[in-house]
C-alpha positions as CSV (number, residue, x, y, z in Angstrom):
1,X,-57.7,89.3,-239.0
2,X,-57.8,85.1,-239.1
3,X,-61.4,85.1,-237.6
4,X,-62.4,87.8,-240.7
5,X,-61.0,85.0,-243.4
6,X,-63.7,83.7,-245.2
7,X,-66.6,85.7,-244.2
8,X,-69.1,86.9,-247.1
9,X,-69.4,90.6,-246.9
10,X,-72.6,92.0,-248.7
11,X,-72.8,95.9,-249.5
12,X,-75.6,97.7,-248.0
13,X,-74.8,100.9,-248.1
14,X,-72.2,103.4,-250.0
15,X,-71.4,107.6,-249.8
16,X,-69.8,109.0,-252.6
17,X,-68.1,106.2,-254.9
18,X,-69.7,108.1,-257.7
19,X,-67.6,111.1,-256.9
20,X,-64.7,108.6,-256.3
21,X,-65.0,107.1,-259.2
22,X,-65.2,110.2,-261.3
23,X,-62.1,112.1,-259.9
24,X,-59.9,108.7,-260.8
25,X,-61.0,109.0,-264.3
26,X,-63.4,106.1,-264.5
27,X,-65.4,106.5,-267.3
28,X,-69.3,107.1,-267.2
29,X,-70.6,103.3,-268.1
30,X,-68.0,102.0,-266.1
31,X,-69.3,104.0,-263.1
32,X,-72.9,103.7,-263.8
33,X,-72.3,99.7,-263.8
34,X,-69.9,99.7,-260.9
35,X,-72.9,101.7,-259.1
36,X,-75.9,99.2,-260.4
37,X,-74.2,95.9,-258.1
38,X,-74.5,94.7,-254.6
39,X,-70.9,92.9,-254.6
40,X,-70.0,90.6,-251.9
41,X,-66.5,90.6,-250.3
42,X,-64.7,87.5,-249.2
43,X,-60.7,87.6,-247.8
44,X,-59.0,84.3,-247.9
45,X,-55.6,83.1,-246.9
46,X,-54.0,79.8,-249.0
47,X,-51.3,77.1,-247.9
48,X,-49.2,79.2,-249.9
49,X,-49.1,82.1,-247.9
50,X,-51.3,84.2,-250.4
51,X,-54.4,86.3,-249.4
52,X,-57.0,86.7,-252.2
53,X,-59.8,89.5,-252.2
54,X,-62.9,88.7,-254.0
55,X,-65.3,91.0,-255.4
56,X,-68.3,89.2,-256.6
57,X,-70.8,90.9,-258.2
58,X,-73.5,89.0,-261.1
59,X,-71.6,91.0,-263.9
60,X,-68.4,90.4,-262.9
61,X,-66.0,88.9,-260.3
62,X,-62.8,89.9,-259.5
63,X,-60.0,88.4,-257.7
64,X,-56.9,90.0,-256.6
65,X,-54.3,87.5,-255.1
66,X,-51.0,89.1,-253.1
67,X,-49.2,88.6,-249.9
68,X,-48.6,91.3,-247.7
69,X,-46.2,94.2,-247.8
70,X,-45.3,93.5,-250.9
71,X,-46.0,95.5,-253.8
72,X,-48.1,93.6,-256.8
73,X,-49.6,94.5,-260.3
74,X,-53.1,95.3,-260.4
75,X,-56.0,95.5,-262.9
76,X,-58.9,97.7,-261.5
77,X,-62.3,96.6,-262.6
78,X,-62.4,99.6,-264.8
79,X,-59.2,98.2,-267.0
80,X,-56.7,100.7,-265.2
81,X,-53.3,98.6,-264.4
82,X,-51.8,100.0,-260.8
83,X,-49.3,98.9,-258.4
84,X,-50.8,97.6,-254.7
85,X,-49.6,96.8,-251.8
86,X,-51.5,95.0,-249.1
87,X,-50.6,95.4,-245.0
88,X,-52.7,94.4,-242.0
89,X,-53.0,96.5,-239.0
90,X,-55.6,94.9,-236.5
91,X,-58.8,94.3,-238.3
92,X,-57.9,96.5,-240.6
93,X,-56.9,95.4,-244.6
94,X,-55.1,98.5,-245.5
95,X,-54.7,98.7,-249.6
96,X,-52.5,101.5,-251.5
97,X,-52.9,102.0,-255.3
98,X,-50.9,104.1,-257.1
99,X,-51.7,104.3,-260.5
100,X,-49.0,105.2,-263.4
101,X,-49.6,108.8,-263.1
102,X,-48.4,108.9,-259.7
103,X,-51.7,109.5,-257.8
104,X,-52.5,107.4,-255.2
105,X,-55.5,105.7,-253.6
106,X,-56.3,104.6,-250.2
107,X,-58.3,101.5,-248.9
108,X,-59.1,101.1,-245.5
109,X,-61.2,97.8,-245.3
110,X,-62.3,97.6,-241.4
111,X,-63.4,94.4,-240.6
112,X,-65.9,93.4,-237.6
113,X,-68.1,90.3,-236.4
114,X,-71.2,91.8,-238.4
115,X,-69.7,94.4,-240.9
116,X,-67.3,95.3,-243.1
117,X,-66.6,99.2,-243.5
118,X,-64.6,99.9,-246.9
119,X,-63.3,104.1,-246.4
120,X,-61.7,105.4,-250.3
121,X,-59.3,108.4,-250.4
122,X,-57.5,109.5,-252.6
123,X,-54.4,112.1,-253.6
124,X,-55.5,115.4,-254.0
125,X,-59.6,114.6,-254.0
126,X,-61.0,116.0,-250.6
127,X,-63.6,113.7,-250.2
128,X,-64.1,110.2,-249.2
129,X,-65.8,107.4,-250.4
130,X,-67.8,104.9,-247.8
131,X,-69.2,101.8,-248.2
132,X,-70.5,99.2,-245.5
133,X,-71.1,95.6,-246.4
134,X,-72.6,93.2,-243.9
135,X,-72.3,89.8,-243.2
136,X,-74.1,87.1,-245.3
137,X,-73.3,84.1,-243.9
């Protein structure tokens, strides 16, 4: 995962985040705007022992800051507050939400030399979200 710190990720493509969107109750201007951007992905590691994911995007940027395995507070870029926890297995960033109804989310970030692939699940929604970012720099 070390060689995968730092990288700018830029999304090209994406398959159903709409529908993901929807079924966890993001409303419809939230969606539409979440929809409109090209964000750009960056994973770094501090001093401190703290990763931080960056979503950059020109309306908003947001940074989520944890160390992995343990479980953290989380604002979505909607508003929604969830609990996160962060694991690594081999390239892959591996993200559960689970927000305060219970229901919870999966993100499997898969990291390569030229492209991040981002696959969304979620509890009791049968489809799954994917988005490919690749490298800008």
């Amino acid at each position: 995962m070390e060689q995968f710190l730092g990288k700018k990720y830029k999304l090209k493509s994406s398959e159903n985040f709409d529908e993901y969107l929807k079924f966890i109750g993001v409303g419809f201007i939230s969606r539409k705007t979440a929809n409109s951007v090209s964000p750009i992905c960056v994973v770094t590691k501090g001093d401190d022992g703290f990763y931080t994911l960056a979503m950059l995007t020109v309306v908003r940027n947001v940074y989520v800051k944890f160390k992995l395995g343990e479980e953290f507070e989380e604002e979505r870029a909607d508003g929604t507050k969830v609990k996160s926890t962060m694991v690594i297995e081999g390239n892959k960033l591996i993200q559960t939400q689970v927000e305060s109804n219970g229901r919870k989310s999966t993100h499997v970030r898969e990291f390569s030399s030229d492209k991040l692939t981002v696959t969304s699940t979620a509890e009791g929604w049968e489809g799954k979200c994917v988005r490919i970012y690749e490298v800008t720099q």
